[in-house]
N, C-alpha and C positions, 0 to 999 in steps of 0.2 A: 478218222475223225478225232480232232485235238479234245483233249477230256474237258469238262467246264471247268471254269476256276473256281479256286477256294474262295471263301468265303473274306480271309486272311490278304488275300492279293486287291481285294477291291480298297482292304485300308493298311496300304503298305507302307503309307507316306507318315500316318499316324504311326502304326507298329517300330517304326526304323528311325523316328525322332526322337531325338534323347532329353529324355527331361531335366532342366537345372535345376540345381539345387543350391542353394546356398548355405553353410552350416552356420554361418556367423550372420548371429541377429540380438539385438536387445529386449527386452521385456519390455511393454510399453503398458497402457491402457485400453487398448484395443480403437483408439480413436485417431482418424486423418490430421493433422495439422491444419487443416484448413476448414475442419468441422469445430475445432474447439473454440472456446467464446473465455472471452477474460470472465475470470470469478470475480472481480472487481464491479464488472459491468453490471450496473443494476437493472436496466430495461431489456426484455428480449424485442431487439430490433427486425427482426425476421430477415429478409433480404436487402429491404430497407436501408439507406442513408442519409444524413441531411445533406444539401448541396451547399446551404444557405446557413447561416447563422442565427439563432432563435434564443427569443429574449426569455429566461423563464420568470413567470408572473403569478400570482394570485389568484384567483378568482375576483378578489373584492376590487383588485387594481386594475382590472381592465375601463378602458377607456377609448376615446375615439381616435386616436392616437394609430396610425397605420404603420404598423413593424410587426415581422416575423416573429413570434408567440408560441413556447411553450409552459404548459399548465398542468399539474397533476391532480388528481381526483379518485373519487372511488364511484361508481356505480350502483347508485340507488332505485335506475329505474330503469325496463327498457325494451321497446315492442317495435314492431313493423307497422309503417304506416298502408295503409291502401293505394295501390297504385295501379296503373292497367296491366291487365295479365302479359300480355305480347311483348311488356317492357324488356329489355336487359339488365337493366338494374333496378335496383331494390331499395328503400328507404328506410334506415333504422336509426331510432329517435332515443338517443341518449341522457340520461341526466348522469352529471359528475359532481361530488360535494367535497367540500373540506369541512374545514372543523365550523365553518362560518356563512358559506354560500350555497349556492346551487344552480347551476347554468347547462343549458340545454346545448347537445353536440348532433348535429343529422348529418349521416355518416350512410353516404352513398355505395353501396354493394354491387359488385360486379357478376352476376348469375353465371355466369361463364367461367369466372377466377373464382372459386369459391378457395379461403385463404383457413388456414389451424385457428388463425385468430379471431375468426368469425364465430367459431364455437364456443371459444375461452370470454367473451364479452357476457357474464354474466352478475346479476348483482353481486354487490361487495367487491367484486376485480378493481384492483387499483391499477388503472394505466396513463397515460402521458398523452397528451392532442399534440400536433404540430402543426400551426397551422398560419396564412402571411398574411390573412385580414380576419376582422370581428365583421358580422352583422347586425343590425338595428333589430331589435320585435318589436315589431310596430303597436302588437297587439298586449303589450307588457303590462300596460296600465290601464286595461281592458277586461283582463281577464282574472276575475278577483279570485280562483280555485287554484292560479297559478302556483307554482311551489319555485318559481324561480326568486333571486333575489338583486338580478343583476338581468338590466337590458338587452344583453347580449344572446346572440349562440353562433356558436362555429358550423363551419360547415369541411366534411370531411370526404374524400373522393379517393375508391381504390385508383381512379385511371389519373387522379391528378399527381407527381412525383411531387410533389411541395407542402403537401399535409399527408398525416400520417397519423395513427392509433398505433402502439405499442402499449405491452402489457408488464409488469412489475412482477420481477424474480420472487423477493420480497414482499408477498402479497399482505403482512402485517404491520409493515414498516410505519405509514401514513395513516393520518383523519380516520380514526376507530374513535375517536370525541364523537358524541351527539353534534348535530346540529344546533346554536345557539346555547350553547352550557356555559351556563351561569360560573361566576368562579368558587362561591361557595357549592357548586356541585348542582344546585338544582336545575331541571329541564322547564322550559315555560311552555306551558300546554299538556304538562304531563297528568293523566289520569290513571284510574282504577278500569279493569275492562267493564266492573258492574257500574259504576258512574258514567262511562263513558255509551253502554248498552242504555241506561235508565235516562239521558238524556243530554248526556254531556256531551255530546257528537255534533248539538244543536247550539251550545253556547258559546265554544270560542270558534275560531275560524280554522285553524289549523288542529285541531287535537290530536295527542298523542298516548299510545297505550304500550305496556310492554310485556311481554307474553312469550312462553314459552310455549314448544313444540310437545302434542302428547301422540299425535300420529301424523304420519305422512299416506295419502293416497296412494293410488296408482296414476299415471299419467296417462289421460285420454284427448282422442282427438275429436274435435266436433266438426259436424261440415254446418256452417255458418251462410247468413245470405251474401256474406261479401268472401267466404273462403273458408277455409279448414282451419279452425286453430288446436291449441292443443289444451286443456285444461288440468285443475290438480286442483284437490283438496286438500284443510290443513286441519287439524283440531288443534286448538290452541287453547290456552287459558293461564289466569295469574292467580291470586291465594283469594279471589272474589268471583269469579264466573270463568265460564268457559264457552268456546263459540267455535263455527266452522269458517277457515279462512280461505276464500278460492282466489286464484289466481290464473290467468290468460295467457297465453301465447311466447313468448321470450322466457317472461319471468316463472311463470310452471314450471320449466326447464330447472329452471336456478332451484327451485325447492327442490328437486332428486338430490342436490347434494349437502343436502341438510341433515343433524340428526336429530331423534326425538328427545326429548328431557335434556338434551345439549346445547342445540342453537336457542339462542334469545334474539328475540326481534324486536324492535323498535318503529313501529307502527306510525306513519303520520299521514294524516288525510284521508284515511280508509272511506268507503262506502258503508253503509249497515242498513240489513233488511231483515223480515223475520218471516222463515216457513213454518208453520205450523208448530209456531212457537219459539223455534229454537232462532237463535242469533248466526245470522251470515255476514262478514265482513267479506268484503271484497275490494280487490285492488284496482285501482284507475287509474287512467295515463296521469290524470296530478298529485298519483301518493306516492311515498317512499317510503321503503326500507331500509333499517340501518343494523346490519349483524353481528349480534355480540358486542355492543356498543362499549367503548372504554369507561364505563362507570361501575358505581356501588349494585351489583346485580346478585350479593349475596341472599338476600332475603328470597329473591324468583328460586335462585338455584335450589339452596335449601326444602324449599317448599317440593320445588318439584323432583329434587329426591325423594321426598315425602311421599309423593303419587307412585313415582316409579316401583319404590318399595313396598307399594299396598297394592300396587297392581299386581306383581309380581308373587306377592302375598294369595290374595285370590286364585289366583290358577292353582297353587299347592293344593293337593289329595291327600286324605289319608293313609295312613298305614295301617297294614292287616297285623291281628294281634300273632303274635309266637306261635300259638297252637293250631293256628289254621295254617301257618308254612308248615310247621315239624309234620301234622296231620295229614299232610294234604300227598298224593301221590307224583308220578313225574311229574314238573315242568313242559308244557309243551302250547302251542297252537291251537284256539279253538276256533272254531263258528259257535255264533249266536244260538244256532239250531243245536248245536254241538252240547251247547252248556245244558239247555235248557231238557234235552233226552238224557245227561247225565242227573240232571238234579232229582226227575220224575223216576229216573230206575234208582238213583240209590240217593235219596234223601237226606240219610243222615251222615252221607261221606262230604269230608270238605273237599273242594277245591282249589287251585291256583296254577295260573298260567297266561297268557297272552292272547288278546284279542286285536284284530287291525279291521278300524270301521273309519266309516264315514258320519261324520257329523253333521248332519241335515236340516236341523233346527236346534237356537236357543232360545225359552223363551222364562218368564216365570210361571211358577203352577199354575197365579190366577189366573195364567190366560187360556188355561184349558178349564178350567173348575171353581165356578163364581162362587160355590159354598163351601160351607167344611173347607175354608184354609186350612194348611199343614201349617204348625207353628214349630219353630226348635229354639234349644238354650241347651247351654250347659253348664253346669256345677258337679262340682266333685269330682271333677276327670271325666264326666259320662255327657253324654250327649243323649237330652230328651227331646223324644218327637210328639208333641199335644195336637192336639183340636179345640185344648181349652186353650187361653189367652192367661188365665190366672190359675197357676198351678205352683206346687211346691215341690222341693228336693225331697226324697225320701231320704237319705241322710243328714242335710241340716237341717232340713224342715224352714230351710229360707226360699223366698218366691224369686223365680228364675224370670231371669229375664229373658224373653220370646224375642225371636223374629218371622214375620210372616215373609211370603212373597217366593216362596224357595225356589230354587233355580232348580232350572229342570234341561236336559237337553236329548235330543234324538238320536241314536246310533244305529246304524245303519250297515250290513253286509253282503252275503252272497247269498245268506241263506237268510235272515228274518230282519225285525228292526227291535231295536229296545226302547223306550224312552226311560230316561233314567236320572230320577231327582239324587243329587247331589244333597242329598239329609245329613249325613255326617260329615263334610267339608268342615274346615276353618271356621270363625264366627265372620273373619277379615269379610270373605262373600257375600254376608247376611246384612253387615256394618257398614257395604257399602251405596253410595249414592248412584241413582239414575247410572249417571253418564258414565262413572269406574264400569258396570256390569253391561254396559254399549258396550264400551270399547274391548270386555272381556269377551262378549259374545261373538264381536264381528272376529276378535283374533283366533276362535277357535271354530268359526263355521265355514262350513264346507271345504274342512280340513280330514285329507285323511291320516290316521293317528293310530299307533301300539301303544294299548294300555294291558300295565300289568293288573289283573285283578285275582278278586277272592267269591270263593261263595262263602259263608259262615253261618251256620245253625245258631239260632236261637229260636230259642221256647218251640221248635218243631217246624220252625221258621227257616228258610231259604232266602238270603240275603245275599245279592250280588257288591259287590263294592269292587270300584277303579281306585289303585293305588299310587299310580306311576306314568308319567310321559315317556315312553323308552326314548322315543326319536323327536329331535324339535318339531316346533310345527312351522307348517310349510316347509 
């Protein structure tokens, strides 16, 4: 019986071919010659070409005039129309602006061809239309919410080879101007957010606010009666009020790549309504945004360094004095349960070490304890904690200034829970308004978190105090 074959003979033809090699070669870029794009080339064309010759125009110069048309813009608006499900394509309804117009593009989607550049069409993209005729809007001088300022809109087809959307390398290059800016600089329509909340939203026709970012949401989807969109909140405010700014479908998208206390927005046409007090702006298919608009935005900025730095301010803990480190035994890991059987067997031993909890609730004191407010102040280096409201320094014998409402929050582990007022913090947390200790609160709840702490004796007293964020939050 012939033996089976090796393993070797079934890949003989592999084994027995000789690999070339070549030793002479140049250093390159790692790039095909037929993948590289001129660095001259200011439009990513994608696969795209003209066939045809295209006039480039205006916005303000279009007319009825039938010649192959192209127009550069930036994108100040931009959502899905409703259309039957079964379709194959898709509707998406552009606005493009220059420093002076604003014209509507519906720019037909092929569900089948989903294209790079269907994701990159986000507000502020500067890109290029190409397109061989204009259309009439019938409905132009009809629809008084309109935010157009020209008759027109194009119409754009993945399946048609004769019009085309491309996107701009140079995404800074063009129309960062406002819309209609004055030449001495000022904006017509431009308000205050508090003028604009208090009534101003009712007097002119188009009004305009400009507002800084203080937090961005998360992006959610809702199931809607005509479909799923996706939604996102904004906190906004200028150096007069502050509001929540939601936004739909397209443009929620385009808010994830914002940042907070950096983007400045340029608000025109908004919606405004009010929950339970507070102010909602909301965007509609006739408002626009304009980011980081090319004007004087020192005074926004400034301010909202101002926020960022008192926000940032607030979350700061104190620090344990010298004698409770030197005092205190190893450094190590506790539980809750941990701390609380050290302190009851040995009282007057300090502590220091690390706890990792969960923060479960923020709230202020009064909202566990309508009476007997805690009030704090400090003078003279020391931090006093009253019940009275009118009290005095025992070293200068001047009256301290109090703050009520003290911030208190929950911690949470394996083994027990704490709630634990924040009495000796900064005055920054005490000194600040409503909305800073929102926003403090949501950023540190239902976070989990290593803080460094102390116990500390005084007067026969066992004093827990958090000193440290070891690890960011979230």
């Amino acid at each position: 019986m012939e033996p089976f074959p090796s393993k070797k003979a079934f890949y003989k033809d592999i084994f027995d071919k000789k690999i070339q090699s070549n030793d002479k070669w140049e250093s390159g870029n790692g790039f095909e010659s037929k993948h590289l794009r001129s660095e001259h080339s200011e439009i990513y064309q994608d696969d795209w070409y003209p066939k045809t010759k295209y006039v480039e125009v205006a916005i303000s110069a279009l007319s009825e005039a039938f010649s192959p048309i192209a127009l550069k813009g930036r994108i100040v608006n931009v959502y899905h129309t409703n259309i039957e499900k079964n379709s194959e394509r898709s509707l998406l309804i552009i606005y493009l602006k220059d420093e002076v117009d604003v014209i509507k593009v519906k720019y037909w989607l092929n569900k089948k061809n989903v294209k790079a550049i269907h994701n990159m069409l986000t507000i502020d993209t500067l890109c290029a239309v190409f397109v061989i005729k204009k259309h009439t809007d019938k409905a132009f001088n009809f629809d008084f919410k309109n935010v157009l300022t020209v008759p027109f809109y194009l119409v754009v087809s993945d399946d048609n080879e004769t019009t085309h959307i491309s996107v701009f390398k140079d995404q800074d290059k063009y129309y960062k101007k406002p819309l209609k800016i004055q030449k001495n600089g000022t904006i017509e329509g431009l308000m205050s957010l508090l003028t604009f909340v208090s009534g101003g939203y009712k007097a002119i026709s188009k009004p305009k606010v400009l507002v800084s970012i203080q937090k961005i949401g998360n992006l959610r989807n809702h199931n809607m009666k005509k479909g799923a969109s996706d939604r996102i909140e904004l906190k906004v405010f200028d150096n007069t009020y502050d509001a929540i700014f939601i936004l739909w479908g397209n443009n929620a998208k385009s808010a994830t790549l914002w940042k907070p206390f950096d983007t400045m927005l340029l608000l025109t046409n908004i919606s405004l309504s009010f929950y339970y007090g507070k102010a909602y702006l909301t965007f509609e298919k006739h408002s626009i945004i304009e980011i980081n608009p090319d004007i004087d935005m020192e005074p926004l900025r400034k301010y909202s360094d101002v926020i960022k730095n008192k926000l940032s301010n607030i979350s700061k803990l104190p620090f344990l004095e010298d004698g409770t480190i030197n005092a205190s035994f190893a450094t190590m890991f506790y539980t809750l349960a941990e701390i609380d059987n050290i302190v009851r067997l040995k009282p007057n031993e300090s502590i220091i070490g690390f706890i990792n909890v969960l923060i479960t609730k923020t709230a202020k004191l009064s909202a566990f304890r309508s009476f007997n407010k805690i009030f704090i102040g400090k003078c003279c280096g020391e931090t006093i904690n009253t019940l009275d409201y009118n009290i005095k320094c025992s070293n200068c014998n001047q009256k301290i200034r109090v703050f009520n409402n003290s911030f208190i929050i929950r911690l949470l582990d394996e083994s027990a829970q704490l709630l634990y007022p924040i009495l000796s913090a900064t005055l920054d947390l005490y000194n600040s308004t409503d909305s800073e200790l929102d926003y403090f609160s949501e950023m540190i709840l239902y976070s989990r978190i290593s803080f460094v702490f102390g116990v500390e004796i005084n007067d026969n007293i066992s004093k827990i105090i958090l000193t440290k964020i070891v690890n960011k939050i979230r």
